[in-house]
C-alpha positions as a Markdown table, in Angstrom:
| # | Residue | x | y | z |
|---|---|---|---|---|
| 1 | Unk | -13.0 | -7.3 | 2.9 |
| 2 | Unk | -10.8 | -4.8 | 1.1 |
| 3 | Unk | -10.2 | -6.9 | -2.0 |
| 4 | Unk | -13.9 | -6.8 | -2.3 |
| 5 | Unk | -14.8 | -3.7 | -2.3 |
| 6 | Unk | -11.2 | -2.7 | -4.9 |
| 7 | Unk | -12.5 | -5.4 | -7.3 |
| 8 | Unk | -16.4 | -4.2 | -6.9 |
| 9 | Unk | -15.7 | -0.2 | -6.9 |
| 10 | Unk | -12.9 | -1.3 | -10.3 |
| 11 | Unk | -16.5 | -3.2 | -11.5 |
| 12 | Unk | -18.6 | -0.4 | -11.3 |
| 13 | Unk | -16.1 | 1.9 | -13.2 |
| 14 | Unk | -15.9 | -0.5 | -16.3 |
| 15 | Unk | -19.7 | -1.0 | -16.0 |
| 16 | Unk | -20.1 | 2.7 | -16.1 |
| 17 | Unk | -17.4 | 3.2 | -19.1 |
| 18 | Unk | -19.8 | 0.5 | -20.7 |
| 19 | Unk | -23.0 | 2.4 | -19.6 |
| 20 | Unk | -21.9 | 6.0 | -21.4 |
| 21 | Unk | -21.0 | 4.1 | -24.6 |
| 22 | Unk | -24.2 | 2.6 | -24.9 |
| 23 | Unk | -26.1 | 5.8 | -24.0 |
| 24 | Unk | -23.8 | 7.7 | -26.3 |
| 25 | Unk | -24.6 | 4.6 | -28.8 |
| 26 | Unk | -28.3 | 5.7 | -28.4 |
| 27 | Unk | -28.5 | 9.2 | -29.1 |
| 28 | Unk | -26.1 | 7.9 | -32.4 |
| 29 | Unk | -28.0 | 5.1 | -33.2 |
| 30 | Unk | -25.4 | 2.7 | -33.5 |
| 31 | Unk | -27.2 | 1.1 | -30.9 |
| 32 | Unk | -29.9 | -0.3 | -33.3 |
| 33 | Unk | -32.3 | -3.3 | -33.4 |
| 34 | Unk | -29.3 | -5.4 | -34.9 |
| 35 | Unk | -26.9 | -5.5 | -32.0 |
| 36 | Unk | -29.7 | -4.7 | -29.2 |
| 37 | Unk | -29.6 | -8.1 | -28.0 |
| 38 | Unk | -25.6 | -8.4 | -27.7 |
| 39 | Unk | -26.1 | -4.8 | -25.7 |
| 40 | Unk | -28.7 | -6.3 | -23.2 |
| 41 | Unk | -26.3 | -9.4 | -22.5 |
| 42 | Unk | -23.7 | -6.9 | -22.0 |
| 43 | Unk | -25.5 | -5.0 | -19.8 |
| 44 | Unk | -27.2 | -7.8 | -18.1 |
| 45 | Unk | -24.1 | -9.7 | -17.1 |
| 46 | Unk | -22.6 | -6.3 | -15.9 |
| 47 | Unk | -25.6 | -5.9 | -13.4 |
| 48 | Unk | -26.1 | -9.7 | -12.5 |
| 49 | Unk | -22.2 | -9.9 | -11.1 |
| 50 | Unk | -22.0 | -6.5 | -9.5 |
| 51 | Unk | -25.7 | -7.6 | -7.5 |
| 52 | Unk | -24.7 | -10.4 | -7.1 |
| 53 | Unk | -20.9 | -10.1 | -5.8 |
| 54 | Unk | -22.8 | -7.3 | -3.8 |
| 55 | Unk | -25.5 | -10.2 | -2.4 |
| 56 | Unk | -23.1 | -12.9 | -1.9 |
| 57 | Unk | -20.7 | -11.0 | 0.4 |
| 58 | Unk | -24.0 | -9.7 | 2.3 |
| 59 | Unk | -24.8 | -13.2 | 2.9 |
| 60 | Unk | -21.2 | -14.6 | 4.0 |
| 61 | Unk | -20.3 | -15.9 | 0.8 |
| 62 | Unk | -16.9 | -14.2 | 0.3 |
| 63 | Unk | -15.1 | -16.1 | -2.4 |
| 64 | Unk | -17.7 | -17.0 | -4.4 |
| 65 | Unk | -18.5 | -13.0 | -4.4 |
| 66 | Unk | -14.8 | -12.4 | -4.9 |
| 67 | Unk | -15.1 | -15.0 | -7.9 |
| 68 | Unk | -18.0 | -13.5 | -9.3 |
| 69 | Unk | -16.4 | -10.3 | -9.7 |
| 70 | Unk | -13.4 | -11.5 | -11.3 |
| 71 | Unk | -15.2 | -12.3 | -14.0 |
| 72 | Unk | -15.2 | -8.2 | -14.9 |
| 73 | Unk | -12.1 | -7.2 | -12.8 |
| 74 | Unk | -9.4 | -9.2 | -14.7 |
| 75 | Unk | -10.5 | -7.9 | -18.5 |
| 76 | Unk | -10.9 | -4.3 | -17.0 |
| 77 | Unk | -7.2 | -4.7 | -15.3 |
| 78 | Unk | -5.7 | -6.0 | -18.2 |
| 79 | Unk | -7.2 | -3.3 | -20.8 |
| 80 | Unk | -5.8 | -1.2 | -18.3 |
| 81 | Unk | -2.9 | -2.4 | -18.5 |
| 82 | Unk | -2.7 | -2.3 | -22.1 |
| 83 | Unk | -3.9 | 1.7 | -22.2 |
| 84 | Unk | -0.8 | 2.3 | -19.9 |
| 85 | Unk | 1.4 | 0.6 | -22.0 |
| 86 | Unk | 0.3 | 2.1 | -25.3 |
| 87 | Unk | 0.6 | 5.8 | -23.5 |
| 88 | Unk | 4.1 | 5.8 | -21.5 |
| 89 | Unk | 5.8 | 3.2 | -23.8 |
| 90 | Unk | 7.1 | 6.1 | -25.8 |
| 91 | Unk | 6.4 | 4.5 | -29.5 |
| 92 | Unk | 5.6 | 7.2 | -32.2 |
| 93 | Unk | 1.8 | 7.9 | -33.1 |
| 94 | Unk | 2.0 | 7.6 | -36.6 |
């Protein structure tokens, strides 16, 4: 039950990391008509697995809840990872 709620709370983090780049993309207009679709996949997949994780483990599905939110748990982890190693790996900046 713990390992749920780590992988749903490290979830909602990324989806809300994702959230302020595409309202900052807005008020830039970056986000435009020709990558609006690729923004509401994003963004749909994003709420589909944390509803659904959410829904599954309501309804006594734990692993396939748990497997749903892997799906955004392992490529938030290991960009993670990858920030930390970038910022105490000591390399120079230039």
């Amino acid at each position: 039950m713990i390992l749920f709620w780590i992988m749903w709370a490290v979830d909602a983090v990324a989806a809300l990391v994702i959230l302020y780049f595409f309202v900052i993309g807005l008020g830039d207009n970056t986000v435009s008509d020709y990558n609006a679709g690729l923004w509401m996949t994003i963004l749909g997949v994003l709420t589909i697995v944390l509803t659904g994780g959410l829904w599954l483990q309501s309804h006594q599905y734990p692993v396939a809840a748990k497997l749903l939110l892997l799906v955004i748990f392992v490529p938030a982890m290991l960009y993670l990872a990858y920030i930390l190693m970038v910022l105490f790996r000591g390399g120079r900046w230039q």
